[in-house]
C-alpha positions as CSV (number, residue, x, y, z in Angstrom):
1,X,67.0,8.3,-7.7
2,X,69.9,9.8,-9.7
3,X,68.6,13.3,-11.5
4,X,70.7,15.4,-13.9
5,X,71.2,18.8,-15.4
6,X,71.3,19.1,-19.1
7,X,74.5,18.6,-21.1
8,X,76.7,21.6,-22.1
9,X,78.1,22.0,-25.7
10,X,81.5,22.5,-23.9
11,X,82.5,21.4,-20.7
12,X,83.3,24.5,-19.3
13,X,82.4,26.1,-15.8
14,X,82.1,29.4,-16.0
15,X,82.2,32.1,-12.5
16,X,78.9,33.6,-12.4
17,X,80.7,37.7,-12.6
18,X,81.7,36.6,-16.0
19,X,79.3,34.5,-17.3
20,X,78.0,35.7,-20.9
21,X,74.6,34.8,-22.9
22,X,75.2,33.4,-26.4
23,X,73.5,35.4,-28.7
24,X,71.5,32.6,-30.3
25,X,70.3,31.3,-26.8
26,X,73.2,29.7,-24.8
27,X,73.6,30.0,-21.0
28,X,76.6,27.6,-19.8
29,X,75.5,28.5,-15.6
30,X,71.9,29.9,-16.1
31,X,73.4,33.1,-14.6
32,X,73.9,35.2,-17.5
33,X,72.9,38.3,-18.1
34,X,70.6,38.7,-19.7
35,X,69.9,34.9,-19.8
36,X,68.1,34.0,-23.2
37,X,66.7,30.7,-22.4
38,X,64.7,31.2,-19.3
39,X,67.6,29.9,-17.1
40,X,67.1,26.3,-18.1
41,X,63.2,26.3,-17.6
42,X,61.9,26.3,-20.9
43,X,65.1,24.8,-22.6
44,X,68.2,23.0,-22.0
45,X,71.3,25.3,-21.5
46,X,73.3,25.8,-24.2
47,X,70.3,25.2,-26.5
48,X,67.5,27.8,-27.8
49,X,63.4,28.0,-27.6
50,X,63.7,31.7,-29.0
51,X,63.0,33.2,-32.3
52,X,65.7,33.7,-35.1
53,X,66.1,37.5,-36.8
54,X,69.0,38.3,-38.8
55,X,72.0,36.5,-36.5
56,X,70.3,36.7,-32.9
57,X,67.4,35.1,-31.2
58,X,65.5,38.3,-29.5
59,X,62.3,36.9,-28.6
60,X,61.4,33.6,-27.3
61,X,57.8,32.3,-27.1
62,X,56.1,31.1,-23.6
63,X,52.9,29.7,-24.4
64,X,49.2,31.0,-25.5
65,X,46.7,32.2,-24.2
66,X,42.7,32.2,-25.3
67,X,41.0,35.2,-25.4
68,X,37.3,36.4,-26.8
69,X,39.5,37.9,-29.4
70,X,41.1,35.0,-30.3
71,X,44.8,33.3,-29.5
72,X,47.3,35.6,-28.2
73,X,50.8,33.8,-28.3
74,X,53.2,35.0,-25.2
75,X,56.6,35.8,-26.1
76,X,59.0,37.4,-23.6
77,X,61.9,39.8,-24.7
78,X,65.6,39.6,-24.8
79,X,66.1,43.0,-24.5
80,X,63.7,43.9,-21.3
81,X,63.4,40.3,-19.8
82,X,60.1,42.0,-17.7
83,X,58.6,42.5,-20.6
84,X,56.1,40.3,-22.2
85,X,54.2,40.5,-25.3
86,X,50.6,39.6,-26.4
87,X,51.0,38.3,-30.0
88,X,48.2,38.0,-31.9
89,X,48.2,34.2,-33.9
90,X,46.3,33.5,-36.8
91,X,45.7,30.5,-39.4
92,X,47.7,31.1,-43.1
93,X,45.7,32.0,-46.4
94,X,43.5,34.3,-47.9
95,X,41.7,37.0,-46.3
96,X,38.0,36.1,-45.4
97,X,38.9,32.4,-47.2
98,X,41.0,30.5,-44.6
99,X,39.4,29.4,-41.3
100,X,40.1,31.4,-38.0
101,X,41.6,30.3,-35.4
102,X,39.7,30.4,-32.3
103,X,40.9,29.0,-29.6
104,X,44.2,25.8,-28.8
105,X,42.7,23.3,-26.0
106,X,45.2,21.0,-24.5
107,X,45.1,18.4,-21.3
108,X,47.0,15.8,-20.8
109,X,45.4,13.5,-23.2
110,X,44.3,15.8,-26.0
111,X,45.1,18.8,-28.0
112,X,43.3,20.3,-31.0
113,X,42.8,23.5,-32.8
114,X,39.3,25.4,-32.7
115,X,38.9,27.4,-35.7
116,X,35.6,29.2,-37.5
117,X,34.9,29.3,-40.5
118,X,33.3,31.7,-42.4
119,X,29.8,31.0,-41.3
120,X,30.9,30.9,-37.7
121,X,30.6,27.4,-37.0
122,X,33.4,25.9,-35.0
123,X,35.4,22.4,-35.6
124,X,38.4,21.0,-34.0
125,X,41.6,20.1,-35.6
126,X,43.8,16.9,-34.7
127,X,46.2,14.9,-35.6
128,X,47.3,15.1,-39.1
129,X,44.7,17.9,-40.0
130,X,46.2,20.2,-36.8
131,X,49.8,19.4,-39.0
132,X,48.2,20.9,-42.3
133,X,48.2,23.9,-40.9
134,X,50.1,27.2,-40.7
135,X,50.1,29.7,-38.2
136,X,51.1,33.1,-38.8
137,X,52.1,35.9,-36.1
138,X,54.1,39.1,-36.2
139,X,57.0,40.0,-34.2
140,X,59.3,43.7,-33.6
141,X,62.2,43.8,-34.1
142,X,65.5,45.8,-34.5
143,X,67.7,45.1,-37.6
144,X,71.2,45.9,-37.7
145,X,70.5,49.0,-38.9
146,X,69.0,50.2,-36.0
147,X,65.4,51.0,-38.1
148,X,62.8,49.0,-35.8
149,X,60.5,47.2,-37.8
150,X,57.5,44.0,-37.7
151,X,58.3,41.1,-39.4
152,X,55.9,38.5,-40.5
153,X,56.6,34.7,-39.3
154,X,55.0,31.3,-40.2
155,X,55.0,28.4,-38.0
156,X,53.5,25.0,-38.1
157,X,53.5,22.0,-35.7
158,X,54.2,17.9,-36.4
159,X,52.8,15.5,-34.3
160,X,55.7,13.1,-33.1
161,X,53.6,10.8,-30.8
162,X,53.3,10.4,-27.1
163,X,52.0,14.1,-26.4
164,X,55.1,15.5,-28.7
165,X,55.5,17.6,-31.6
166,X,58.0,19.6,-34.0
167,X,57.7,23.2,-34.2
168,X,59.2,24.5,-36.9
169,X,59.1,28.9,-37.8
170,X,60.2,30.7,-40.9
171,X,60.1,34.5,-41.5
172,X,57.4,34.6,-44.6
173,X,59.0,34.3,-47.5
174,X,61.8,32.4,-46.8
175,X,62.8,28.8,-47.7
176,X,64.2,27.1,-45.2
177,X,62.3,26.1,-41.9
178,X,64.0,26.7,-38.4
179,X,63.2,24.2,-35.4
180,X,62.1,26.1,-32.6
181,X,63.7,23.7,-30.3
182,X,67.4,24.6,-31.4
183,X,69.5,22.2,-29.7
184,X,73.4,22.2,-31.8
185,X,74.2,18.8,-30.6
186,X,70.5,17.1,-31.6
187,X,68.9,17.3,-34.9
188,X,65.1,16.9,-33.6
189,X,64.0,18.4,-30.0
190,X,60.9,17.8,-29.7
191,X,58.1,20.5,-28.1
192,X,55.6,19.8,-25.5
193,X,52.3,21.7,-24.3
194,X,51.7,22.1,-20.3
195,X,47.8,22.3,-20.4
196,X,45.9,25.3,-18.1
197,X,49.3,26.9,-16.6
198,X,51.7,29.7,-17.5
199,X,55.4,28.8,-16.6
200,X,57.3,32.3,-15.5
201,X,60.6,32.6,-17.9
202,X,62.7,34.2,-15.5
203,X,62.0,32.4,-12.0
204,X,59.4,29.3,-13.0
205,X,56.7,30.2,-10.9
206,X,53.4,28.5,-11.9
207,X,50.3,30.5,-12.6
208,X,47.2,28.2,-13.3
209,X,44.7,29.7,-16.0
210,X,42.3,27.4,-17.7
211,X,42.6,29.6,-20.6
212,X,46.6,29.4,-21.1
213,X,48.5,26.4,-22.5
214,X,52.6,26.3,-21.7
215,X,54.9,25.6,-25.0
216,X,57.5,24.1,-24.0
217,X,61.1,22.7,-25.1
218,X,61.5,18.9,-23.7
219,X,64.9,19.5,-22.5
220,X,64.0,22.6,-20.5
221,X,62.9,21.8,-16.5
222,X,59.3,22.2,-17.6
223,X,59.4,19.3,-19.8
224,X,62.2,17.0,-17.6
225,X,60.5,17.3,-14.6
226,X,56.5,15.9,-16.5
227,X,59.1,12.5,-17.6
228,X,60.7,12.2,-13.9
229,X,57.0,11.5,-13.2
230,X,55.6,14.9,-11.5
231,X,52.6,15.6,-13.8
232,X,50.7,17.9,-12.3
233,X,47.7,15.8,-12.4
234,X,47.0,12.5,-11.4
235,X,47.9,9.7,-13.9
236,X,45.1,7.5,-13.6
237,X,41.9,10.4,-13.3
238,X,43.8,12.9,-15.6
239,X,42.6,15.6,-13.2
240,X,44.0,18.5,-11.4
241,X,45.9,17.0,-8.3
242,X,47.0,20.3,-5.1
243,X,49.9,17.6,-3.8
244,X,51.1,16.9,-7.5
245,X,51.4,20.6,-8.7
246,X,53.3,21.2,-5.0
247,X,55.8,18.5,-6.3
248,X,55.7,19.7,-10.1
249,X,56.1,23.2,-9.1
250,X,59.1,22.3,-6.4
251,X,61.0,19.9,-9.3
252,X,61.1,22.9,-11.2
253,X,63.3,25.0,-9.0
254,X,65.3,21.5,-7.4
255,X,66.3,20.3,-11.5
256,X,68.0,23.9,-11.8
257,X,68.8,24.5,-8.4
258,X,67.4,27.8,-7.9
259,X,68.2,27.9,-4.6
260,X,67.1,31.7,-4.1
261,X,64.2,31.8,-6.1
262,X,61.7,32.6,-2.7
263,X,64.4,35.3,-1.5
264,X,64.4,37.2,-5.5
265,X,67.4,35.4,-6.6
266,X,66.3,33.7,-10.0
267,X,70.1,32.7,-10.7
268,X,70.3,28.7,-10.9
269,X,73.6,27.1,-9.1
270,X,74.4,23.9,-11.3
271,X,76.7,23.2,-14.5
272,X,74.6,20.9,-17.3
273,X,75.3,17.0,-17.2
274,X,75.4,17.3,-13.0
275,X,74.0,14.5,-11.1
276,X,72.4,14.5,-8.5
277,X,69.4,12.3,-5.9
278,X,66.3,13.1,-5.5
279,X,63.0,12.0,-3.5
280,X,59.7,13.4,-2.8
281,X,57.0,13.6,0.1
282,X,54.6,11.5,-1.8
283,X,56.5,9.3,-3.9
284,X,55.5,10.3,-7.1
285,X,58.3,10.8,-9.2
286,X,59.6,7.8,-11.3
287,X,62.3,5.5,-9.8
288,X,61.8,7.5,-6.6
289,X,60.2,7.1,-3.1
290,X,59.4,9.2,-0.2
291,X,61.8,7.9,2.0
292,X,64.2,10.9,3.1
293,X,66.4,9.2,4.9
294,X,67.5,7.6,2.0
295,X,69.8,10.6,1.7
296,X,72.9,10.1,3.3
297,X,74.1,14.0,2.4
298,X,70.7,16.1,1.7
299,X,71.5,19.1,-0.4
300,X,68.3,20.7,-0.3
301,X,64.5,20.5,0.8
302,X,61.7,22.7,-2.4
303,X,58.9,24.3,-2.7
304,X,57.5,25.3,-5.5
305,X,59.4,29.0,-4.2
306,X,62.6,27.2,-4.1
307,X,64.8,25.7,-1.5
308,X,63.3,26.2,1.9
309,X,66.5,24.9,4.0
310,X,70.1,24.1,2.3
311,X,73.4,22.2,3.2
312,X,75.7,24.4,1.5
313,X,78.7,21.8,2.3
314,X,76.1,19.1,0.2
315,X,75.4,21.2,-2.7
316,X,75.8,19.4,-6.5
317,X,78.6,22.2,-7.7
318,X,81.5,24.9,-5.9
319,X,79.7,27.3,-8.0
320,X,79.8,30.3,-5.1
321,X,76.7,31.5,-3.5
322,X,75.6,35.3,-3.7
323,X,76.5,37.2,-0.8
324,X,73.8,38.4,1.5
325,X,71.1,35.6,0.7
326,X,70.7,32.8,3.4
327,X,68.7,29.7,4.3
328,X,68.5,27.7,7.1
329,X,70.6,24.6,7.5
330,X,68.4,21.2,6.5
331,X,70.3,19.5,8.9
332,X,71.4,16.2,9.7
333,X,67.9,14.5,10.1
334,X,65.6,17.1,8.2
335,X,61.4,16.3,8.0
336,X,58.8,16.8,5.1
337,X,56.6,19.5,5.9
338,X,54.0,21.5,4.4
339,X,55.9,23.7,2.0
340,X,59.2,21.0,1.6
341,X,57.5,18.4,-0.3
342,X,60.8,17.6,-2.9
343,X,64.4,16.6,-1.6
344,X,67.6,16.7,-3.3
345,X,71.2,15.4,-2.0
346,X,74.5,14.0,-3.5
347,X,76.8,10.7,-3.2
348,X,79.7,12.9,-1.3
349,X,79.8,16.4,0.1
350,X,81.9,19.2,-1.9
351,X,85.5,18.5,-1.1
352,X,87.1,21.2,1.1
């Protein structure tokens, strides 16, 4: 069925050489350099998962991690995009008073805060009494003086039903509340957790760890590609599924069409608000099937390492392709296999 990219502020298409982030987290091609959004995986373009200090967004949170220390929060930076930090996360109020947070637990049906209090003794938080609280965390940064500093945050989350919740971040001290989600056209976007995985920002390969938990924007691929239907766990059991993460992992890179992902190309190869069909080896995705021949002009076969054959003469967009990087042709009759287990294609080849 029809899939999409994600709608830009302004309709315009912009050549990759001259393609320019917006400081506050806009990338109209998910080529820019450096791109502040995670090249449409963790947010839509043209909209903003990262943190706000002074008038740009320098650092821009990936998910959390458990450790026998306690909850390190993953935030990767602007400035190196390489580089990511371990952010220590803890629950508001006084000193040796407010509970500690132990450990976040999510799965697909279920998320809750562990936290000690001060006789050791764990309970979990849920629900409404997850939503009372306030997690603080300290981020560097660089004011415009030049005078590197840490700067103390809060953050708290609102449940908004069916797995979906508001983050919202302040710098300590201030008034107003900032939605992590930043989206200029939407007031609300909501945030959503991928349970026992780490998403890469800059090329959205999938790491499992039972220990990590994925926060993610619902606009971004991460969260797109869970409501096209390619959960990476079966619906019914709730469990771990090898052929469902394959397609999870492969929608990823088709949604953004990171064509060279597998050759060390990151850059994605579609404008937001671009159509385009879809299908998948096993039929999983909503209003989808398996049936490949379906295509009449097949733009691409996926892995989860990106496209594994490509009709350039069928891609979505004339955005131009780097020099130097090839893949074999798909085709005119191409074949699931092993690692091509997602399919995308268009209603008319690119005009000459």
């Amino acid at each position: 069925m029809m899939g999409s990219g994600c709608r830009l502020t302004a309709p315009v298409r912009v050549p990759p050489n001259e393609a320019k982030a917006d400081p506050n987290g806009g990338c109209p091609t998910g080529q820019c350099d450096p791109d502040p959004n995670g090249l449409g995986i963790y947010i839509a373009e043209g909209q903003s998962h990262c943190f706000v200090f002074e008038r740009t967004a320098p650092l821009c949170p990936e998910g959390f991690v458990n450790t026998p220390e306690g909850v390190l929060m993953k935030v990767r930076s602007r400035e190196g995009r390489r580089a990511v930090l371990d952010v220590p996360v803890e629950l508001a109020g006084a000193p040796g008073a407010a509970p500690r947070l132990h450990s976040i637990h999510a799965s697909p049906s279920d998320l809750f805060l562990a936290v000690a209090g001060p006789d050791g003794d764990l309970w979990k938080l849920r629900g409404t009494e997850l939503a009372k609280q306030t997690f603080t965390f300290t981020l560097p940064v660089t004011p415009a003086d030049g005078d590197p500093r840490h700067v103390r945050y809060e953050m708290t989350w609102t449940p908004l039903g069916a797995s979906r919740f508001q983050v919202r971040y302040r710098q300590e001290g201030a008034q107003a509340w900032r939605p992590q989600c930043a989206a200029p056209e939407k007031e609300t976007v909501p945030s959503l957790l991928l349970p026992g995985r780490h998403v890469d920002g800059l090329n959205a390969a999938i790491r499992p760890d039972a220990s990590a938990v994925t926060l993610a924007c619902e606009t971004g691929a991460i969260g797109v590609c869970l409501d096209w239907g390619y959960q990476p766990w079966d619906p019914r059991s709730l469990q771990d599924d090898p052929d469902r993460a394959a397609a999870y992992g492969a929608c990823l890179q088709a949604k953004r069409a990171a064509y060279f992902v597998g050759l060390g190309d990151a850059r994605t190869f579609t404008v937001s608000g671009t159509d385009f069909l879809r299908r998948d080896a096993h039929g999983f995705g909503a209003r989808s099937s398996d049936r490949l021949e379906e295509l009449e002009f097949v733009e691409a076969l996926w892995s989860p390492q990106g496209a594994v054959c490509l009709n350039p003469a069928n891609r979505r967009t004339a955005l131009p392709l780097p020099p130097g990087l090839q893949l074999p042709p798909c085709g005119a009759t191409p074949r699931w296999s092993t690692p091509a287990v997602m399919a995308t294609g268009v209603p008319y080849p690119l005009k000459p």
